[in-house]
C-alpha positions, 0 to 999 in steps of 0.5 A, spaced: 901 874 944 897 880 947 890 883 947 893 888 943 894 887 936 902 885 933 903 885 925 910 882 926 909 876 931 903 874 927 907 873 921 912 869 925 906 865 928 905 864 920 910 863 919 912 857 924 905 854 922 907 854 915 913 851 916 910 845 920 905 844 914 911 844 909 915 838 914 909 834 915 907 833 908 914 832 906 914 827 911 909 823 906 913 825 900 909 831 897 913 838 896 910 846 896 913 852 896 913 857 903 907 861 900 902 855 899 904 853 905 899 857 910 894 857 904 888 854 909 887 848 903 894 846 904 894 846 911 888 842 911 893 837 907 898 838 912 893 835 917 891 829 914 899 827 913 899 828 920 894 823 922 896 818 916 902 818 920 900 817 926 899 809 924 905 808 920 908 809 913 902 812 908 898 806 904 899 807 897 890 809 897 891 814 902 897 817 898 894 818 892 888 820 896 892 826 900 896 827 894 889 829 890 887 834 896 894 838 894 892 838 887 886 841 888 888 846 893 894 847 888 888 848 883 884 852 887 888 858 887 893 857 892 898 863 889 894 867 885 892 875 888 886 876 892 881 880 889 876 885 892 881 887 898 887 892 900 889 886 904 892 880 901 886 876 904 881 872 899 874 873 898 873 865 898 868 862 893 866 855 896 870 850 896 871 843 899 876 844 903 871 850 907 865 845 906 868 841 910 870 845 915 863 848 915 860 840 917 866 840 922 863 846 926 856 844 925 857 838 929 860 843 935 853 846 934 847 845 939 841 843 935 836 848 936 832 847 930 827 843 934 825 849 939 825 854 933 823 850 927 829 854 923 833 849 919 839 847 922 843 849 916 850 853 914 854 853 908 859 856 905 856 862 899 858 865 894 860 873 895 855 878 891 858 885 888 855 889 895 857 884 899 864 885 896 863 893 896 861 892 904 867 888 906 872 893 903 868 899 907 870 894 913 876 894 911 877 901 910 874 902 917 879 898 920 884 901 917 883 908 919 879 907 926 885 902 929 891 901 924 894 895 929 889 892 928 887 893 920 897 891 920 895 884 924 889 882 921 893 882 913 898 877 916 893 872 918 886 873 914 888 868 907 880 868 906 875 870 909 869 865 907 861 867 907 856 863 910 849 862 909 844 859 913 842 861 920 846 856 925 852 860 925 854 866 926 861 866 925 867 861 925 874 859 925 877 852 925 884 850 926 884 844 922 884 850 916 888 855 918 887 862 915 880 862 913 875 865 917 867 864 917 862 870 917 855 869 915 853 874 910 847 877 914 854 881 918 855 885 912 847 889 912 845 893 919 843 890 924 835 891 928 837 896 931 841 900 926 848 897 927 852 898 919 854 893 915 861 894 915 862 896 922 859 889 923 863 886 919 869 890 921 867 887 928 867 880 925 874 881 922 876 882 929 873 877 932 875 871 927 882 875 928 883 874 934 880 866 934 885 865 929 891 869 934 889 865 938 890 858 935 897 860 932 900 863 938 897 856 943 901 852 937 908 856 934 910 861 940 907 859 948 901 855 950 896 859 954 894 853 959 897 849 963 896 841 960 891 836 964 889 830 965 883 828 961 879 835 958 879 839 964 874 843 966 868 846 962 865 852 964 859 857 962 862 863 957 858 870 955 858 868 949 855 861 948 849 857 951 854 851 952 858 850 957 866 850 954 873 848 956 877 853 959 882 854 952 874 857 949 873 862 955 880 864 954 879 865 947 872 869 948 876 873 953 881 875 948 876 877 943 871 881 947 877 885 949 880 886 942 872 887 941 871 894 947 878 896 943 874 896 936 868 900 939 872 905 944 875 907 937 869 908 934 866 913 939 872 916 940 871 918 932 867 924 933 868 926 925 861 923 924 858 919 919 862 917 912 861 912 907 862 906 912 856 908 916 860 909 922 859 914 927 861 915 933 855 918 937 852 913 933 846 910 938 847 904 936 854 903 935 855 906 943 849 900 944 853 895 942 859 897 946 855 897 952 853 889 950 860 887 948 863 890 955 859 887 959 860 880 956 868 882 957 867 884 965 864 876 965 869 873 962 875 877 966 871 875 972 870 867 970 877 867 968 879 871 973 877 865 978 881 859 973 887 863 973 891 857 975 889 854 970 894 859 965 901 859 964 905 866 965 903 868 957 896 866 960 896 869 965 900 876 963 893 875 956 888 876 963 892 881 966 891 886 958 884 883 959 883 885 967 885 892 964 880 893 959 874 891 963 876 895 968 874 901 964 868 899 964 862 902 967 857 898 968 
């Protein structure tokens, strides 16, 4: 994996994960095909295989239990055809399996609800039709402001799953692999004019790029070296809790592939279509101003743990280095 977006390799990612989803069920006894196997629900089985695993043969119990989860993903449309996009990416309704990957993140989540007096609250919500509408304009914009781009995002998008309530933005979790997590306010302009779908757009690369990470660190080549214990943690641009060095690296990567997006964007000098995007747009020149600053502190912070990286790594940095050296500040 690079900085630059690649179809191809993300789809043998894929389809390394799908793999290791299939052999660790089968370990238990339970079979699915290929396709249901890189289904996020699935992989979330796969997952809790694994752990049974780790302290012998399975309980009849907690057999029946997994077998149950299969079923209901199996229920919850693992192959049927994604509505609402020109990807073959689905627009996801709740389900359990989300729910569950919402209550994982929000224990990761600093609590700010005492200072703010806002709820500490996500949930995964329901898509409205002009919500869908404002996806497939993001989607549209990908594919004809950064193709690369729009070609890896069909290979690793399975769902994409909104959120409603103001503790997280946006999110990716390992343990559901191929769904990525969006609060739906990304779908409107922003306070200073941004449109919906270029936020949203934004998002998608983002999320995309959390999830690239997370495969490649586990079907190709690991970007840090092991140690012992958790390691480092270290202030980032885009979060108010210190992370380990894999979050730096992960947030690297997408503020880089972020700059990429908006540099197409200004590059576009068509003027406005129906996406609302534009590249004399203030605010769209604002936000890449914001985004590459946050890059050039990143390169910078990752800069000085570089020994920490393997060589995937480190030629990852050396993409990023470039983008941020780009940048004026």
């Amino acid at each position: 994996m690079r900085v630059e977006p690649d179809a191809r390799e993300s789809t043998e990612e894929r389809s390394a994960l799908a793999l290791i989803a299939r052999t660790a069920l089968e370990r238990v006894g339970l079979e699915v095909s290929p396709q249901e196997a890189a289904h996020p629900a699935v992989i979330e089985a796969a997952h809790v295989a694994q752990h049974i695993l780790r302290s012998g043969p399975p309980a009849p119990e907690r057999l029946a239990r997994l077998t149950g989860m299969l079923d209901r993903a199996r229920a919850g449309g693992t192959a049927a055809p994604a509505p609402g996009l020109p990807w073959p990416t689905g627009l996801a309704e709740p389900g359990p399996h989300l729910e569950r990957g919402v209550a994982r993140a929000l224990k990761s989540v600093p609590d700010q609800s005492t200072e703010s007096g806002v709820p500490h609250r996500s949930v995964v919500a329901g898509w409205r039709a002009p919500e869908k509408d404002a996806a497939r304009r993001a989607v549209a914009l990908l594919e004809s402001a950064w193709p690369g781009a729009a070609a890896e995002l069909r290979t690793v998008l399975v769902q994409i799953a909104l959120l409603d309530g103001p503790a997280i933005d946006g999110f990716t979790d390992f343990t559901v692999h191929g769904a990525v997590f969006v609060r739906r306010d990304r779908l409107t302009p922003d306070a200073d004019g941004l449109p919906g779908p270029v936020r949203f757009a934004e998002a998608l690369v983002h999320e995309g790029a959390h999830t690239r990470c997370n495969a490649a660190s586990v079907a190709a080549r690991p970007f840090l070296r092991p140690v012992e214990g958790d390691g480092p943690v270290v202030a980032t641009p885009l979060r108010l809790d210190p992370r380990p060095l894999t979050g730096l690296f992960q947030q690297m990567v997408v503020l880089a592939r972020s700059v990429l997006l908006y540099r197409r964007l200004l590059a576009d000098d068509t003027g406005a279509d129906d996406t609302g995007a534009a590249g004399a747009d203030p605010a769209v020149r604002a936000r890449h101003d914001r985004l590459a600053r946050s890059a050039v502190e990143a390169v910078d912070i990752m800069t000085r743990h570089r020994d920490a990286l393997t060589d995937h790594g480190t030629a990852v940095l050396k993409d990023a280095a470039q983008v941020a050296a780009q940048v004026r500040i």
